[in-house]
PAKEDO-744130 format. One record per residue: residue number from 0; y, z, x of N, C-alpha, C, O in turn. Coordinates in steps of 0.1 Angstrom, whole numbers, plus 5000, padded with zeros to 4 digits. Layout:
% PAKEDO-744130
FILUM_NUM_Y_Z_X_Y_Z_X_Y_Z_X_Y_Z_X
...
//
This chain:
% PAKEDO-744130
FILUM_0_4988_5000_5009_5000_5000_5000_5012_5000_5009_5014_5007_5019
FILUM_1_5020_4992_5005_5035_4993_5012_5040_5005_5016_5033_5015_5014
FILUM_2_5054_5008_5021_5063_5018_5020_5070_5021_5009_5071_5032_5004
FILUM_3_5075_5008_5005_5085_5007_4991_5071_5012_4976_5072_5018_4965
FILUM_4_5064_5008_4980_5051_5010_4971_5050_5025_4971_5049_5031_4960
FILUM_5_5051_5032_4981_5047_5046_4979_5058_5051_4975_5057_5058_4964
FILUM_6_5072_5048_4983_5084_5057_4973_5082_5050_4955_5080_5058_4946
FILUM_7_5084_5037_4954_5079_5035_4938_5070_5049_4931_5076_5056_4923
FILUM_8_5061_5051_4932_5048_5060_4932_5053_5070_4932_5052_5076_4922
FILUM_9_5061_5076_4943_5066_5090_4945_5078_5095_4934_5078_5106_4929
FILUM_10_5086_5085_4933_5096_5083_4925_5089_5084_4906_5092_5091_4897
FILUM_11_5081_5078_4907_5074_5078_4893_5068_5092_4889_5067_5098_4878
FILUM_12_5065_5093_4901_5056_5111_4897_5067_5120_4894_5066_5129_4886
FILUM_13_5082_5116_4905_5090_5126_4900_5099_5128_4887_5102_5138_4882
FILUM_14_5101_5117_4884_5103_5115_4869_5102_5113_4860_5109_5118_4852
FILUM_15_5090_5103_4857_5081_5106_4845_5073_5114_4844_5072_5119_4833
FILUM_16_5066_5119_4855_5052_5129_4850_5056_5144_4855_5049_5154_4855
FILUM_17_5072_5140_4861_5077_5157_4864_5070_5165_4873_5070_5177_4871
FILUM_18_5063_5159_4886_5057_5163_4896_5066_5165_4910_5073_5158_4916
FILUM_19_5062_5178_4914_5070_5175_4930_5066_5166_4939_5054_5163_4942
FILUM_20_5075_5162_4944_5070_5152_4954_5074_5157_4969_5084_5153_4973
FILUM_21_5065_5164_4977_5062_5171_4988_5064_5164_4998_5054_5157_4999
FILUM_22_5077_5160_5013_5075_5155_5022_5074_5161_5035_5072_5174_5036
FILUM_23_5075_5155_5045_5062_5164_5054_5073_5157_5067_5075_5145_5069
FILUM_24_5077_5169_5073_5081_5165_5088_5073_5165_5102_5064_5173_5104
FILUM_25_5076_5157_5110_5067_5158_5123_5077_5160_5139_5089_5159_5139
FILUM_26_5071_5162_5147_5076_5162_5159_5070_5151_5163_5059_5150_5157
FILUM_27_5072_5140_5172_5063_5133_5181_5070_5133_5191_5082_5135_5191
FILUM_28_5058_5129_5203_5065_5130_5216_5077_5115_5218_5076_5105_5211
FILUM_29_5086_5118_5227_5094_5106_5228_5102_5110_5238_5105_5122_5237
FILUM_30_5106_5104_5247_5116_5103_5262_5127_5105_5262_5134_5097_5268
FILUM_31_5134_5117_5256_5150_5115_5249_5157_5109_5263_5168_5104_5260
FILUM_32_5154_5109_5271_5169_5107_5281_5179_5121_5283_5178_5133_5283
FILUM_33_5189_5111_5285_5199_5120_5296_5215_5118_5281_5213_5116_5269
FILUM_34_5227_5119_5285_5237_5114_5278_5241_5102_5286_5253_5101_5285
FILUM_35_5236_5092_5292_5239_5079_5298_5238_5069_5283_5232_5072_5273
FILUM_36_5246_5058_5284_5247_5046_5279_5232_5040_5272_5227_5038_5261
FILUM_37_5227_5038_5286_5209_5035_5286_5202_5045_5272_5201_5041_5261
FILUM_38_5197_5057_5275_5190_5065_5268_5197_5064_5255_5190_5061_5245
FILUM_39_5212_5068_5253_5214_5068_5238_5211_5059_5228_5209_5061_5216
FILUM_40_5210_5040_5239_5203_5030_5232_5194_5031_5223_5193_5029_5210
FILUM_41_5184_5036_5236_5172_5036_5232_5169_5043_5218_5163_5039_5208
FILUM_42_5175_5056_5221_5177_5065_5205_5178_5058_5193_5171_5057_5183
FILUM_43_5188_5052_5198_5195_5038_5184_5189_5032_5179_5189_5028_5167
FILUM_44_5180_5027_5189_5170_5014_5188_5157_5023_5180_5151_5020_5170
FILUM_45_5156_5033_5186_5142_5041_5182_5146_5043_5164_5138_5040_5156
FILUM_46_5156_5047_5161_5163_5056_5148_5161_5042_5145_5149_5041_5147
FILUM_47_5166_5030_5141_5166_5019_5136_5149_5017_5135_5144_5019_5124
FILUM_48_5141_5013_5144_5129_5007_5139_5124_5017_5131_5121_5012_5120
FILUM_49_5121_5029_5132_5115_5040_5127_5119_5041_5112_5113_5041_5101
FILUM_50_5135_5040_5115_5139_5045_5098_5139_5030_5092_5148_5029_5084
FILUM_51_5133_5019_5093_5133_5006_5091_5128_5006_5075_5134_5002_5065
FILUM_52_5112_5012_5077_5103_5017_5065_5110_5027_5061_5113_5036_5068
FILUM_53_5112_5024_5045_5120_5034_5032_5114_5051_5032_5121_5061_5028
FILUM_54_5100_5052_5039_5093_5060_5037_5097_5073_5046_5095_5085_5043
FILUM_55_5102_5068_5058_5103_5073_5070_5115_5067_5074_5118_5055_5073
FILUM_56_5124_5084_5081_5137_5084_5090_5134_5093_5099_5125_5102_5099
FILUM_57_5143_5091_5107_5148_5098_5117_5153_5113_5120_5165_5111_5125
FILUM_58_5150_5125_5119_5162_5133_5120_5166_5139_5127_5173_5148_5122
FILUM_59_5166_5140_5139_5168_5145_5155_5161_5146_5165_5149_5147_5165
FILUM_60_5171_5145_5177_5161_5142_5187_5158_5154_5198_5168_5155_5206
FILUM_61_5149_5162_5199_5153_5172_5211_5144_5173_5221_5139_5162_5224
FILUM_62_5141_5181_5225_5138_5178_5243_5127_5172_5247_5117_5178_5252
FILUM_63_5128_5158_5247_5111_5151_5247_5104_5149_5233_5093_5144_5232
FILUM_64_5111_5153_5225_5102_5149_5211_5115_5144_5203_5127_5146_5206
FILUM_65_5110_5136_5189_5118_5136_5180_5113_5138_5165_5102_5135_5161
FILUM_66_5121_5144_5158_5115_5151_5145_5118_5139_5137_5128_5131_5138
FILUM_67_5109_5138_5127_5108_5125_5118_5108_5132_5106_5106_5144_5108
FILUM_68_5109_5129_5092_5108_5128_5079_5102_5119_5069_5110_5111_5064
FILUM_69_5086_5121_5065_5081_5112_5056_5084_5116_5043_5080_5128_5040
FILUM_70_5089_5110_5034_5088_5116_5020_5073_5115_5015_5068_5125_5009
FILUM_71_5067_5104_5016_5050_5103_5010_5043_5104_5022_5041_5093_5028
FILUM_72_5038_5118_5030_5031_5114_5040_5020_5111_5040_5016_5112_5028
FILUM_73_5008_5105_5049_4995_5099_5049_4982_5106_5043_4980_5118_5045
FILUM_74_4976_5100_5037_4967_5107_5029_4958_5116_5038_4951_5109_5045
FILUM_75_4958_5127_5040_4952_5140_5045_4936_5135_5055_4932_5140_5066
FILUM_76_4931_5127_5048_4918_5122_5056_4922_5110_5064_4912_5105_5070
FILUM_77_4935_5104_5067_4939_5096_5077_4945_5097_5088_4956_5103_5088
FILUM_78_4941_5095_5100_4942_5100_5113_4952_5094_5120_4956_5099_5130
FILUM_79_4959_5080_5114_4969_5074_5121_4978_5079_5118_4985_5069_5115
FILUM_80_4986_5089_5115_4997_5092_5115_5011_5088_5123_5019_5096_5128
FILUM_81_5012_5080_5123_5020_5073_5134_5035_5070_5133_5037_5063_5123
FILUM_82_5044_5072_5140_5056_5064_5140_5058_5051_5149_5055_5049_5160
FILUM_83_5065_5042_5140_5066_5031_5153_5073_5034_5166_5073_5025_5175
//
């Protein structure tokens, strides 16, 4: 199922059927850099592909990791949990 497919879905449980809709933060590892030109790119670039899918953004970056936000996260028995 798509991204847009799951917020569809998520969105429907929240207002027709009056369900919460539970999203799930992660850490993953990632290179933050320094405050140079170079590194903050990369940030930019990373925050852009990541938050590309509706499903998933970006929400800070700290020391070697960055924290993400899925509103529909992966079904429990799925092991790829992944950000691009």
């Amino acid at each position: 199922m798509t991204e847009f497919g799951l917020l569809v879905m998520a969105l429907w449980r929240a207002v027709v059927l009056r369900r919460r809709v539970i999203g799930r933060f992660r850490s993953v590892p990632f290179p933050v850099g320094g405050t140079d030109s170079r590194s903050a790119a990369r940030r930019a670039l990373f925050t852009v592909g990541a938050s590309f899918a509706p499903n998933t953004y970006v929400v800070d970056f700290e020391e070697g990791r960055v924290l993400v936000h899925r509103l529909v996260p992966p079904h429990p028995r799925r092991t790829e949990d992944v950000v691009p």
